[in-house]
C-alpha positions as CSV (number, residue, x, y, z in Angstrom):
1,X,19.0,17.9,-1.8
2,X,21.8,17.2,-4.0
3,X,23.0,14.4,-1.9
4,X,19.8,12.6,-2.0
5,X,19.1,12.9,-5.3
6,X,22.2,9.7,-5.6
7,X,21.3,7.7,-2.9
8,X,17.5,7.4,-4.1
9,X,18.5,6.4,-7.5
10,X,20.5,3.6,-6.0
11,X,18.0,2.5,-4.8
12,X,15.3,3.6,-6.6
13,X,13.3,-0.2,-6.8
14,X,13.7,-0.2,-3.2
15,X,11.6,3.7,-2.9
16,X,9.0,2.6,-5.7
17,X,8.4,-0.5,-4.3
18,X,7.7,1.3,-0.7
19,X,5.8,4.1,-2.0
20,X,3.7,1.4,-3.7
21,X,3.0,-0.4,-0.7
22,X,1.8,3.1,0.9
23,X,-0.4,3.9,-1.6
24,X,-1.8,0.3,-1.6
25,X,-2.4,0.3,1.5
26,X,-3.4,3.9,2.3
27,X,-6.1,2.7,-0.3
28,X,-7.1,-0.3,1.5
29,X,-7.4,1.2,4.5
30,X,-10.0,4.1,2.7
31,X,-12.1,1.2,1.0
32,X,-12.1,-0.9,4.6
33,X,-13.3,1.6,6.9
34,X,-16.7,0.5,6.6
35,X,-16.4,-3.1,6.4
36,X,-15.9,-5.7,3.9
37,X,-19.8,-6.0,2.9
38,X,-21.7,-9.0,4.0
39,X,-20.2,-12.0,2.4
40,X,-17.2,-10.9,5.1
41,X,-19.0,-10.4,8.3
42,X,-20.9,-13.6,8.1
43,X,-18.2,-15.3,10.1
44,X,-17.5,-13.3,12.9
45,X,-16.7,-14.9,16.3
46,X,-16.0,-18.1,14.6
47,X,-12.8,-19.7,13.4
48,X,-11.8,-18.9,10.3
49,X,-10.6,-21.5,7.9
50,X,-6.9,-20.9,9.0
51,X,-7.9,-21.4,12.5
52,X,-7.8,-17.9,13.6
53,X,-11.1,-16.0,15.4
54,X,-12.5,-14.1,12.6
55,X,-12.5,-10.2,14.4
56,X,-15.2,-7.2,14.0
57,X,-13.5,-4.2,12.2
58,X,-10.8,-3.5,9.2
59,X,-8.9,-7.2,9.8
60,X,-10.8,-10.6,10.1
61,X,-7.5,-12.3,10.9
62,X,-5.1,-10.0,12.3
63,X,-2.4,-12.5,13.3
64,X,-2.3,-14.5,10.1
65,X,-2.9,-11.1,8.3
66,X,0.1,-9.4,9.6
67,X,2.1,-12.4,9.5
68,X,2.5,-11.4,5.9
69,X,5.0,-8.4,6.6
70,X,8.0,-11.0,6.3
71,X,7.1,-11.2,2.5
72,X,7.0,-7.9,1.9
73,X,10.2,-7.6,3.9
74,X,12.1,-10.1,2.3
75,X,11.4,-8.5,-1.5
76,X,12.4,-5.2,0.4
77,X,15.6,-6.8,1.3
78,X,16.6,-8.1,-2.5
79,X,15.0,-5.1,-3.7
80,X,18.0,-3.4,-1.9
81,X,20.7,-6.1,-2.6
82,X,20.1,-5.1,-6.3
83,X,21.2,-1.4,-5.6
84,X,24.4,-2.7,-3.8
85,X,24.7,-4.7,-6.7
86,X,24.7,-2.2,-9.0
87,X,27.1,0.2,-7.1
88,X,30.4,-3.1,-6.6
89,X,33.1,-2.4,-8.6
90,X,33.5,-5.5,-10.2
91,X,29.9,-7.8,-10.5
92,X,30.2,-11.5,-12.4
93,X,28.7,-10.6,-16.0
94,X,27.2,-14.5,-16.4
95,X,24.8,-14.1,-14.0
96,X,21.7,-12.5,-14.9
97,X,19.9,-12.0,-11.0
98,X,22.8,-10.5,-9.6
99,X,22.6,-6.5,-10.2
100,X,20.4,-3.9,-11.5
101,X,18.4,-6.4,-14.2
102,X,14.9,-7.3,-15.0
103,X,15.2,-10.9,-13.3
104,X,16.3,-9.5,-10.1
105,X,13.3,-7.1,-10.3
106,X,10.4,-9.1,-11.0
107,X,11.9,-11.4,-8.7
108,X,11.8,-9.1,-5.9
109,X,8.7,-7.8,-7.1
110,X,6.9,-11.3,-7.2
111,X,7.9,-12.1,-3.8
112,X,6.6,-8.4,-2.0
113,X,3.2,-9.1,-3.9
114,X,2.9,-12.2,-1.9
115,X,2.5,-10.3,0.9
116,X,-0.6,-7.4,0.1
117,X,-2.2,-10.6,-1.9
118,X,-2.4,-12.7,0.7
119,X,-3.3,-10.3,3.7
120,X,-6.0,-9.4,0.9
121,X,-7.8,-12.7,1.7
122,X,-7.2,-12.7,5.5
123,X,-8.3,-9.7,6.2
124,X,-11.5,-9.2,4.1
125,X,-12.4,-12.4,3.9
126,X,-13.9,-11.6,0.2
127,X,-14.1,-13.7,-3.0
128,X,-11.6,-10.8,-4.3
129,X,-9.4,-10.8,-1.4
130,X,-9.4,-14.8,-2.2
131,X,-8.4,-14.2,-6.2
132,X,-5.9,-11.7,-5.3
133,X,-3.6,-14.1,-3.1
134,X,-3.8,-16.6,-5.3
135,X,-3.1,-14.6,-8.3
136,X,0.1,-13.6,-6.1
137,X,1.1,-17.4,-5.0
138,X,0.9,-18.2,-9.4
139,X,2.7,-14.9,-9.9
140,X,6.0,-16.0,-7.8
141,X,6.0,-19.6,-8.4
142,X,5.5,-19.0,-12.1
143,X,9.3,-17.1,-11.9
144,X,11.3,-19.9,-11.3
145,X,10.3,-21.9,-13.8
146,X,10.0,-19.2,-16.6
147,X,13.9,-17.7,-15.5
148,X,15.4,-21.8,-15.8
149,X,13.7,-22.0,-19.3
150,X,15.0,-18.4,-20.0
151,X,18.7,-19.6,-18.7
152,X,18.5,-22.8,-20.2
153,X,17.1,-21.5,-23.6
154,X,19.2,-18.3,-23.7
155,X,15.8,-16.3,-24.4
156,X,15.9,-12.8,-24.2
157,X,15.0,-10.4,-21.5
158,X,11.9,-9.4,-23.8
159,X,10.8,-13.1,-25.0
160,X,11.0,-14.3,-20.8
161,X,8.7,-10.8,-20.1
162,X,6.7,-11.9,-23.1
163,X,6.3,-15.4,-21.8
164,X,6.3,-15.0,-17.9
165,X,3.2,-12.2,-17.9
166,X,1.0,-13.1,-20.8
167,X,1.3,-17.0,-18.5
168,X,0.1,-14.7,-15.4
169,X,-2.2,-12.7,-17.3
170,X,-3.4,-16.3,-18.8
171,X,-4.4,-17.8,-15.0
172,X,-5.0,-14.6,-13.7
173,X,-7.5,-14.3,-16.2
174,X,-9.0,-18.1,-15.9
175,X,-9.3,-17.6,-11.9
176,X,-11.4,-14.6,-12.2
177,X,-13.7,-16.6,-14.3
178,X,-14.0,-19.2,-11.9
179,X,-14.0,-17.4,-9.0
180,X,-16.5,-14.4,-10.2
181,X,-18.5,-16.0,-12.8
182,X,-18.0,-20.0,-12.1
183,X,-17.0,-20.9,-15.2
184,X,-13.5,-21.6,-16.2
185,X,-10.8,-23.8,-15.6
186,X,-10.5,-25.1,-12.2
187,X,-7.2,-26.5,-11.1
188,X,-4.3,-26.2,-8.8
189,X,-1.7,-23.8,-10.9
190,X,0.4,-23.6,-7.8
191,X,0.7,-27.1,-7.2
192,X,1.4,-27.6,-11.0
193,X,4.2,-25.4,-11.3
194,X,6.0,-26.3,-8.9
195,X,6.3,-29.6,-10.0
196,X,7.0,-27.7,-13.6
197,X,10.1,-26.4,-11.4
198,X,10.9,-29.0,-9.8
199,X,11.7,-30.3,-14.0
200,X,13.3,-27.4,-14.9
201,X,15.7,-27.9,-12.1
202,X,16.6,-31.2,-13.2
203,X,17.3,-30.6,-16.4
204,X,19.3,-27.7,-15.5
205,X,21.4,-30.3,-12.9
206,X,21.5,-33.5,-15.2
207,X,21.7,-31.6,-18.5
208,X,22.5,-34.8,-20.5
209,X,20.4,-37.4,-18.7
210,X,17.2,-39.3,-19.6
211,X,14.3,-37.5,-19.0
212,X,13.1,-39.9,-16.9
213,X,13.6,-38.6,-13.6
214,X,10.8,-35.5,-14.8
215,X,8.0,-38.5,-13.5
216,X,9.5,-37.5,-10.1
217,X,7.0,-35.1,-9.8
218,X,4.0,-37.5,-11.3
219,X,5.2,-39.7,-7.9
220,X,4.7,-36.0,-5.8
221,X,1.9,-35.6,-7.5
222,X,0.2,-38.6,-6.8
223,X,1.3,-39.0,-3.3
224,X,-0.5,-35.0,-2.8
225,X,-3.7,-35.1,-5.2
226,X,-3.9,-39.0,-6.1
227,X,-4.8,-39.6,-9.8
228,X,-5.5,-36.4,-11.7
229,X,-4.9,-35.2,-15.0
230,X,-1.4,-33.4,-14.3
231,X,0.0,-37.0,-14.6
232,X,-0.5,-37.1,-18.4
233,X,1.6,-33.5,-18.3
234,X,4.0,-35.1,-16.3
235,X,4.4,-38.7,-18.6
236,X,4.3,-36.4,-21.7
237,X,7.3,-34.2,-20.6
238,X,9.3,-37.5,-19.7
239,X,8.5,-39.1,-23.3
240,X,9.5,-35.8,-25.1
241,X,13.1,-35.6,-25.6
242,X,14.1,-31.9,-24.5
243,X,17.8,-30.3,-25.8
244,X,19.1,-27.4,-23.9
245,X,20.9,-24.6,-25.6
246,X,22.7,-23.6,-22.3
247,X,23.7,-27.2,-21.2
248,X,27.0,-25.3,-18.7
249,X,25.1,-23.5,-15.9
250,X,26.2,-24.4,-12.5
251,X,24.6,-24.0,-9.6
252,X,26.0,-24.3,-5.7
253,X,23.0,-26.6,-4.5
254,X,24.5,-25.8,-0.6
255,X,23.5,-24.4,1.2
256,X,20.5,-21.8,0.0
257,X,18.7,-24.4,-2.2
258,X,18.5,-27.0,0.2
259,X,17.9,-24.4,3.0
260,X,14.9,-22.9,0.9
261,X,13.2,-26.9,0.1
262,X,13.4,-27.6,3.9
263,X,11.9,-24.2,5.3
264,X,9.2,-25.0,2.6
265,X,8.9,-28.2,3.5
266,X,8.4,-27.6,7.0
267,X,6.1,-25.3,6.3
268,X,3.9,-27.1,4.1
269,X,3.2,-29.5,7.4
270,X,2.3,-26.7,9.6
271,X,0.2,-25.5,7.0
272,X,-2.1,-28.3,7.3
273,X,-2.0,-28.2,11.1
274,X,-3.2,-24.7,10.7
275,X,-6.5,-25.7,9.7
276,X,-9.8,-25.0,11.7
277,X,-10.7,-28.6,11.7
278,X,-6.9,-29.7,12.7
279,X,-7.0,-31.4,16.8
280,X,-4.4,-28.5,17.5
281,X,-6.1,-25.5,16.3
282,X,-6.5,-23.0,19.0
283,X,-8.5,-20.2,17.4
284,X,-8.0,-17.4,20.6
285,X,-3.7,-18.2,20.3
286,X,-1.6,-15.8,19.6
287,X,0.6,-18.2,17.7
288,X,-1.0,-19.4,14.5
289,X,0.1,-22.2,12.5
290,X,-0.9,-20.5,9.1
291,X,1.1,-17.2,10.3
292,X,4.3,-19.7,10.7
293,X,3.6,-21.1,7.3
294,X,3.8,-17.2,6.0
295,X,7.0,-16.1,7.9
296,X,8.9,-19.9,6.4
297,X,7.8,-19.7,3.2
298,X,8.7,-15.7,3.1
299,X,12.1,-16.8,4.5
300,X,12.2,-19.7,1.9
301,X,11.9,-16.8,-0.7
302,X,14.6,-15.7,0.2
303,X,17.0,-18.6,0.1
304,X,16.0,-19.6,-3.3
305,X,17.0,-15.8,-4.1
306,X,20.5,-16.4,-2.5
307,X,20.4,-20.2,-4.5
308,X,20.0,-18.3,-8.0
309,X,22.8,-15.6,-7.0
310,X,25.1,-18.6,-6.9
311,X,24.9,-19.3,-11.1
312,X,27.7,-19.3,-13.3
313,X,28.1,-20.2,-16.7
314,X,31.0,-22.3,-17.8
């Protein structure tokens, strides 16, 4: 006993996190037994809208369901990394995500809730099932941008906590509305903040340029969604002159950010072949385009982790 007693506090986010997704799913098991009530079984022997057959029993889409597992595997992984962090004898001071620190946990954190909040919606195939994995795609996408304003701002640990969950809480909040009560805000948060990091990285990159390559997402933007109102975000934050207090953070752009963009990438095109009314979809395959959209953008995760662990300040 009293050599485990080490070991588990060395690793201790790695055990919590794993007992949590026990419970979790111990739970969902419990409330699934029965079904999903009738808004789920209402599309049984059909395609769903990811392509796959929608199945009788506790899992409407089993393969794009358990496709999920490399999300949850990947914020195992950095969840690890952080107690082999903590244990190195010497660990660079300037970099925030490397060792045992808040940004390295809610990181990890973020990117293992992708995984229950999107088998959530595959596998019930229920208006809460649907809230819950997009509350988890806002939850990690809303990181990246909320750490570069926290690096680029020098804000503390509390002020990005501050910021980063009352933000979730915010769209967690305005989703349930729409989705529950249909009233509320509709928009594409997801879509918005990535362009949002897409800036941040920028002006992280170019500290001391114009701010007018921050319409580079306006052109995404409108190339994705066509007019909308996101542009007037977009021309705003070019017009508005923006200092950085942290103007000397470098970042090694090869190979993991690159590597992360282009597994996205690609699997943002397979994500749209993986729709029901897509020429290729083949409902009875074992290989589902959606599923391959999961294990990339799980994978791409975890290169933008590795991209982050590469920081230093000058």
């Amino acid at each position: 006993m009293e050599k485990s007693r080490p070991f588990f506090f060395k690793y201790n986010e790695f055990f919590i996190a794993l007992i949590a997704l026990v419970c979790i799913f111990s739970i969902a098991t419990y409330l699934g037994k029965n079904g999903w009530g009738k808004q789920s079984t209402k599309g049984i022997g059909e395609p769903s809208r990811w392509c796959e057959m929608t199945q009788p029993g506790l899992v409407r889409e089993p393969i794009n369901t358990f496709s999920n597992l490399g999300f949850i595997i990947i914020g195992l992984l950095i969840l690890t990394q952080i107690g082999r962090d903590k244990n190195q004898t010497t660990q660079p001071t300037n970099n925030p995500i490397i060792g045992r620190d808040l940004y390295a946990q809610f990181y990890g954190i973020a990117t293992i809730f992708l995984g229950p909040g999107s088998m959530a919606m595959h596998a019930t195939h229920t208006n809460w099932g649907g809230w819950i994995d997009r509350v988890s795609m806002v939850c990690y996408i809303t990181f990246p941008v909320c750490y570069n304003l926290a690096r680029a701002f020098k804000w503390s640990k509390k002020t990005f906590s501050i910021v980063y969950l009352i933000t979730n809480i915010a769209i967690a909040t305005n989703m349930a509305m729409t989705t529950f009560f249909d009233i509320g805000f509709r928009h594409d948060f997801f879509g918005t903040f990535i362009g949002f990091w897409i800036v941040t990285e920028l002006a992280i990159c170019f500290p001391n340029s114009p701010r007018f390559y921050m319409l580079i997402p306006a052109l995404l933007d409108i190339s994705l969604r066509g007019i909308s109102h996101t542009l007037v975000l977009w021309v705003f934050l070019a017009a508005v002159p923006i200092s950085w207090n942290n103007p000397n953070i470098k970042r090694r752009y090869l190979p993991w950010f690159w590597v992360g963009n282009t597994l996205f990438v690609v699997a943002f095109i397979i994500w749209h072949i993986g729709d029901r009314r897509h020429a290729w979809c083949n409902p009875g395959s074992l290989v589902q385009a959606h599923a391959i959209w999961h294990i990339l953008t799980a994978l791409s995760a975890g290169a933008f982790y590795l991209y982050f662990r590469t920081e230093n300040t000058t």
